[in-house]
C-alpha positions in Angstrom: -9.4 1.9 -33.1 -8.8 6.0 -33.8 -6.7 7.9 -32.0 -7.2 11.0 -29.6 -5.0 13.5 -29.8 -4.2 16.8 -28.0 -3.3 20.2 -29.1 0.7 19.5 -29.5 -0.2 16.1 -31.3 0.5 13.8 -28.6 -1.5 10.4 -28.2 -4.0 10.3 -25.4 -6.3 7.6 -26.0 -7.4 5.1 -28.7 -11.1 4.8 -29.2 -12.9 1.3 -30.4 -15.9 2.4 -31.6 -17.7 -0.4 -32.1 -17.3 -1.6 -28.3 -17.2 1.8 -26.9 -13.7 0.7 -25.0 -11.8 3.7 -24.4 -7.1 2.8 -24.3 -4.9 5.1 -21.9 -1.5 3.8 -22.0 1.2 6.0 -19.9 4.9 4.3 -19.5 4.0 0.4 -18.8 0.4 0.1 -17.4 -2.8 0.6 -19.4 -6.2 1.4 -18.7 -9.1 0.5 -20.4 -12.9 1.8 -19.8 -15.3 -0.7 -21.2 -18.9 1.1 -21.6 -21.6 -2.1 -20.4 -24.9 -2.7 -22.5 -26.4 -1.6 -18.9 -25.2 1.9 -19.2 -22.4 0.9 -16.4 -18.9 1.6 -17.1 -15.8 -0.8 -16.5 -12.4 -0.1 -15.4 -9.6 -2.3 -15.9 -6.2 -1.6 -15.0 -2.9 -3.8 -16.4 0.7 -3.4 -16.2 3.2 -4.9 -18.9 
């Protein structure tokens, strides 16, 4: 995965690029965003 950063360096998001699955993580819950074959996207929300 490679990581997004913003202007003051600060991780935003990881980026698979092989799967297209894009990683937010803020504090304890993460959100991933799965792109489909279909062209549909996925959201899935978890909480450590």
């Amino acid at each position: 995965m490679s990581e997004v950063r913003n202007l003051d360096g600060k991780l935003v998001c990881r980026v698979d690029e092989a799967t297209g699955t894009v990683e937010i993580k803020i504090k304890d819950c993460i959100t991933l965003i799965k792109r489909n074959a279909d062209g549909t996207t996925e959201v899935v929300n978890l909480k450590n």
